[in-house]
N, C-alpha and C positions, 0 to 999 in steps of 0.2 A: 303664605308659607305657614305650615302647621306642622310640628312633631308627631312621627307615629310609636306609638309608645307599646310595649307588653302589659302583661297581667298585672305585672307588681309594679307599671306606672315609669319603666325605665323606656329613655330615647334605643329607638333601636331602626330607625327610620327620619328622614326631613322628607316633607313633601312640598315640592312647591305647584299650586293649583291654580293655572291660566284658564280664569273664565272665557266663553265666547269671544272672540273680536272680533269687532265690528269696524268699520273701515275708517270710523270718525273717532276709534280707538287709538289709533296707527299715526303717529309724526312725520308728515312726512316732508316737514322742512328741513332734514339734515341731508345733505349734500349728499348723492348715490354715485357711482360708477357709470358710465354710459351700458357695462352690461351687466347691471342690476336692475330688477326691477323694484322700483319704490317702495312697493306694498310690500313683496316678503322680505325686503330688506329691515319697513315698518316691525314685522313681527317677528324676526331677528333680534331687533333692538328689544324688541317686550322680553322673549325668553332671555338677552342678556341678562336684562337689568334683573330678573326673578333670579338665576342662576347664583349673581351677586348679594341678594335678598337671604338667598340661602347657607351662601360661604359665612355671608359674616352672623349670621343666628350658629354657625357650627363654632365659629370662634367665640362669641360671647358668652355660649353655654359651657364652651371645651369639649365639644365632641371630639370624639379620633375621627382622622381619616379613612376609615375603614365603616363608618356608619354607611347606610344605604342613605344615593340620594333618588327619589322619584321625582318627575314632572308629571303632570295631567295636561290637555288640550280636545281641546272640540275646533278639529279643522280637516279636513281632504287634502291627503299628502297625495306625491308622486308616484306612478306604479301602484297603486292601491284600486282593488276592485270596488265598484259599487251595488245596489241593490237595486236593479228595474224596477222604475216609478217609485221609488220610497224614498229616496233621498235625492239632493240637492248640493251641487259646491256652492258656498258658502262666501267664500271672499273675493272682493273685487269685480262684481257684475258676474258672480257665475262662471270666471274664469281662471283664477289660480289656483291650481295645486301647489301645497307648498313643499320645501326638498328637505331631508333631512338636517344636513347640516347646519338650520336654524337651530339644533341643540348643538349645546357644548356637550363636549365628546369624554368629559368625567360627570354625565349622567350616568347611573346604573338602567336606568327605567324608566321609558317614556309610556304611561298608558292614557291610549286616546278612545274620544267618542267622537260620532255621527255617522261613521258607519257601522251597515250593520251586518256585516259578515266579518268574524272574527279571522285576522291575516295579522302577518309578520311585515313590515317596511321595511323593505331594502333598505341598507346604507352601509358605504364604504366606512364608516366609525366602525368604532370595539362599543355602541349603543345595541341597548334592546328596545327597539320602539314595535308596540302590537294597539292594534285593535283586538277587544275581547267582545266586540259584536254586540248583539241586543239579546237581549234574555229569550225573548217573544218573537214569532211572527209581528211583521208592519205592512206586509204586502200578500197579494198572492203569490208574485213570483218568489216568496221564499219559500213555499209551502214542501218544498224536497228539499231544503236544506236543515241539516241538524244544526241549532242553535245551543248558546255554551257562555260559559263563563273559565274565567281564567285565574289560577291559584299560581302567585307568584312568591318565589322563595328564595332569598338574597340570604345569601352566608358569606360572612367575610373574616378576617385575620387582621388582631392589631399591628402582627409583628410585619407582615408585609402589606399590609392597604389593600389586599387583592378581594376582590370581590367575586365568587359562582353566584349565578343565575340561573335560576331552572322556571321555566313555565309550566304549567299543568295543565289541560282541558279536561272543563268538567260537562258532560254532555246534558240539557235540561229538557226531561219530559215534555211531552205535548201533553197539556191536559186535555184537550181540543182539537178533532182535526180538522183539518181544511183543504178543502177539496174543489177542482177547477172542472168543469164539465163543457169541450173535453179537456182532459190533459194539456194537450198543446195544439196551436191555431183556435181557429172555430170552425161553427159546424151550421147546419142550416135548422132550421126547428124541428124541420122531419127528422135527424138525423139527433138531433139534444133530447126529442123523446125516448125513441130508443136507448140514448145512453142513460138516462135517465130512471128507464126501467130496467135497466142490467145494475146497476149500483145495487147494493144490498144494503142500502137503509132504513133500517129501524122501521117500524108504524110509530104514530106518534105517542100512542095513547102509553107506549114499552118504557117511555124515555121519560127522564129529566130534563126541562128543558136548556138547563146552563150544560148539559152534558152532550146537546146537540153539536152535531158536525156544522161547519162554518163554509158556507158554499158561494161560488163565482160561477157565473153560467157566461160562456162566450158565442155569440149568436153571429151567426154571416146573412146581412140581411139585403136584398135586391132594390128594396124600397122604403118606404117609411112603415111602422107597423105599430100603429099607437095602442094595440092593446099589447103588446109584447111582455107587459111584466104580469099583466092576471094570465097571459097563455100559459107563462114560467110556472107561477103560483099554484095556480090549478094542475100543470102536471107534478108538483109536488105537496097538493095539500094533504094526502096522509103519509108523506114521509116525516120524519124523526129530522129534519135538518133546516140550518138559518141559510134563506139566503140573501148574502149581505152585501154583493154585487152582481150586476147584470150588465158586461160590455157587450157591445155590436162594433162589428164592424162592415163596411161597405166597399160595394167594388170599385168606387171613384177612389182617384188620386188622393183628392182632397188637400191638393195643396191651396194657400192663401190667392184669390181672387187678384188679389192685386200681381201677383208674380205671372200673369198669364196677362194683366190688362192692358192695351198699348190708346185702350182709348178711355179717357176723365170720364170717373164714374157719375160724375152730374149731368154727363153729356149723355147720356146712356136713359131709357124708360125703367123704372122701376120693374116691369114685367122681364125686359131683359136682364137685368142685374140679377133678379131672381131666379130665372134661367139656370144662368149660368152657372150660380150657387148649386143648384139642385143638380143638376148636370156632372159637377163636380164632386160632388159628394155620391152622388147614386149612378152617375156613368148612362144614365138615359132621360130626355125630355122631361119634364113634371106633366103628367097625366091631367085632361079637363078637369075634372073634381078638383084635384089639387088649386090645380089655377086660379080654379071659381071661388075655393078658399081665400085665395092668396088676396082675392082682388076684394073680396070680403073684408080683409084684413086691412086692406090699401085704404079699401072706404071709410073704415071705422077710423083709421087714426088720422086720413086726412079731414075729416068732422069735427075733431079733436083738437084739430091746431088753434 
């Protein structure tokens, strides 16, 4: 719990600031309801007890009632979007989102991280609970979203306790852009050339190099293609730009081996386990050469044991 104070050093804010939790954070020896669940029950009881941390620092000091109270958190609420491949929920194996009502509802202001697109949280309370997002790009898939930061501004009244809340977004330059080739799905290499030479990218020799564009190239590929990133390179060595991903993707399924196997993969030859791998992931046979690799491969680690 920490006072937020003005220019001249007076309280004009209490914040109270819930580090991460971690699930060996959480108590979770006190007795729950059969429909609660333990864990965000766990972190109920933490924003109590912070809540109470806060009440009695406003008494010791004599704050009014009418000072602003804030909370912080780093968690994945309910109804809240996320950002493709950049983030993670966080508590309880990857499974809980936690619901508003873990705050007391004479919060003024709840501001959270770990996501990174700046949203408002539902909740039936008279609370403000926001995500103010990441300042930055963390993904490709944010690359069209406008990133921001949030100015908040709590005005209140000794004579009635009431508190306004206004948020503000403030939208923050790209110093950098970032660029997916194509745009959306992928493309096949014949097809990543051409787009490649429609961009109007810089030559390099024009540029700064911190001022280069920051690029993702998404390749749809048939088969293996082990030189696929000097192919990439070379059609871009005198462009002006980083590139600092190169996904593929294949026409196999690719789902896990095991969800397809009904027979004990020790029961199985190595060449067909391999098979099937390949098969899976590229949707045709693995070609002689490959094989003859494979079995290359077989021999060297079974020399090895």
């Amino acid at each position: 719990m920490m006072p937020l104070t003005d220019k001249n050093g007076d309280v004009k804010a209490i914040c109270g600031a819930m580090p991460f939790i971690r699930n060996t954070d959480i108590n979770n020896e006190e007795p729950v309801s059969e429909d609660n669940d333990p864990l965000i029950a766990g972190v109920e009881r933490l924003y109590q007890q912070l809540y109470a941390t806060m009440q009695n620092y406003k008494e010791v000091h004599h704050l009014p009632d009418s000072i602003a109270q804030i909370v912080t958190g780093h968690c994945y609420m309910v109804g809240t979007e996320l950002s493709e491949l950049s983030e993670r929920r966080i508590l309880g194996g990857n499974q809980h989102a936690l619901p508003a009502y873990i705050f007391n509802e004479e919060i003024d202001y709840v501001a959270l991280g770990h996501l990174h697109k700046a949203q408002k949280v539902s909740s039936n309370k008279n609370i403000s609970i926001h995500y103010s997002g990441s300042p930055i790009p963390l993904s490709f898939t944010e690359r069209n979203y406008q990133h921001q930061i949030k100015q908040i501004n709590i005005s209140g009244s000794e004579q009635t306790n009431k508190k306004k809340i206004a948020t503000e977004k403030i939208n923050i330059p790209r110093a950098v852009a970032i660029k997916s080739i194509p745009n959306r799905g992928y493309a096949s290499l014949k097809t990543i050339e051409q787009l490649i030479k429609e961009q109007h990218f810089e030559t390099r020799e024009n540029r700064e190099r911190f001022d280069e564009p920051m690029l993702e190239v998404r390749v749809e590929l048939d088969k293996p293609e082990p030189s696929l990133r000097q192919k990439i390179e070379t059609m871009l060595e005198d462009k002006a730009v980083r590139l600092l991903k190169l996904s593929v993707n294949y026409p196999g399924k690719g789902e896990a081996l095991a969800e397809k196997q009904q027979t004990r993969l020790e029961e199985l030859h190595p060449e067909a386990v391999f098979q099937q791998c390949y098969r899976r992931t590229f949707d045709q046979q693995a070609s002689d050469n490959i094989l003859a690799l494979f079995h290359q491969l077989l021999e060297s680690v079974e020399e090895n044991k």
